[in-house]
N, C-alpha and C positions, 0 to 999 in steps of 0.2 A: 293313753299310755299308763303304766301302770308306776306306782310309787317305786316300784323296786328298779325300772329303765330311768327315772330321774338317778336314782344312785348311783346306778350305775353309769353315769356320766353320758348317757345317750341322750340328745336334743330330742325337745318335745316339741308339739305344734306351737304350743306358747312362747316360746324361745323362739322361734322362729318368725311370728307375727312380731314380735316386739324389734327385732331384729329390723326386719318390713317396714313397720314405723319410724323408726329411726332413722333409716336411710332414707326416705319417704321426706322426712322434716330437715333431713340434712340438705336434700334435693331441691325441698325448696327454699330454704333459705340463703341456700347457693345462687339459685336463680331469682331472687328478690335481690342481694345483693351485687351481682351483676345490674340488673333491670337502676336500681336504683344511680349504679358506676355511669350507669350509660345516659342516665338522664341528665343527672350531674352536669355531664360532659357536653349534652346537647346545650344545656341552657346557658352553660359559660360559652363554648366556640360561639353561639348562636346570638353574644352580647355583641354591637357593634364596637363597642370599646376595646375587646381583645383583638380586632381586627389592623394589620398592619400597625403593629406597637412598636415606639421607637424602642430599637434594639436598645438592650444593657445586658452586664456582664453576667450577669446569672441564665441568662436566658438560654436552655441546650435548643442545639441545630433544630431539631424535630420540632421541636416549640415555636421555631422562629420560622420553620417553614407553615405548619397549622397555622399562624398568625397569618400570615402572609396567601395565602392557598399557594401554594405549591408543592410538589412531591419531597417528602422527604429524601429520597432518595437523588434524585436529581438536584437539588441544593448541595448537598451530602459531596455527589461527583463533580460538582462545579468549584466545588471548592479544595477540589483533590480528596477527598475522604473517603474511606469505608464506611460506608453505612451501616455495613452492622459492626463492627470495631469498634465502631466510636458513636456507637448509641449513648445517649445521654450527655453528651461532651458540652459544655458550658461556652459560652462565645470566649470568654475571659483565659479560659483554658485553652481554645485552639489558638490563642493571641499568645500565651502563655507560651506554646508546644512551637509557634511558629516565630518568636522571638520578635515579636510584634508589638507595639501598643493597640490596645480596646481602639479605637477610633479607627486605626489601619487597617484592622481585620472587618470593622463594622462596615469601614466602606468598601471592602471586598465583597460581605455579603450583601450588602444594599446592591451592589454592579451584578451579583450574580445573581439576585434575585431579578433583577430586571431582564437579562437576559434570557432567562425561565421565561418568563410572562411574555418576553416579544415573540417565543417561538412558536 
């Protein structure tokens, strides 16, 4: 292209490659940082010591069910919840929401966890 289509604000081949590159290096640094999320995640669940952790207060549902293998979602209905509503929700909080103490709700979800597992 000629100096005078740079002025005139028309994209060059160069513009274009660099363009290329970019999303290229964006692309994969997206998928390193995923690769990396996902290892992370394998080498913690994959600890025996995350496995069946005594419940506390910070712990949300989803967590407690991963600790535990069961479906998040089926914890979630055992315990009357929406799953997706109440994504992230903290043991301390549905004790909170249910006018409960931590130890009443824990042994709700200890009962319903077990009932998961027997079926």
């Amino acid at each position: 292209m000629s100096k005078k289509a740079d002025e005139a604000g028309v994209p060059t081949h160069r513009t274009y490659r660099r363009l290329l590159w970019a999303l290229l290096i964006a692309s994969v640094l997206g998928t390193a940082l995923f690769a990396v999320r996902g290892i992370v995640q394998l080498v913690y669940w994959s600890d025996p010591a995350h496995q069946d952790q005594a419940l506390e207060p910070w712990m949300p549902v989803g967590f407690v069910a991963r600790s535990y293998g069961v479906e998040r979602e089926a914890l979630a209905a055992s315990l009357g919840l929406d799953p997706e509503a109440n994504r992230g929700l903290s043991l301390k909080e549905l004790a909170k929401m249910r006018g409960q103490t931590f130890e009443e709700t824990s042994r709700e979800v200890e009962a319903a966890i077990q009932d998961i597992r027997s079926r």
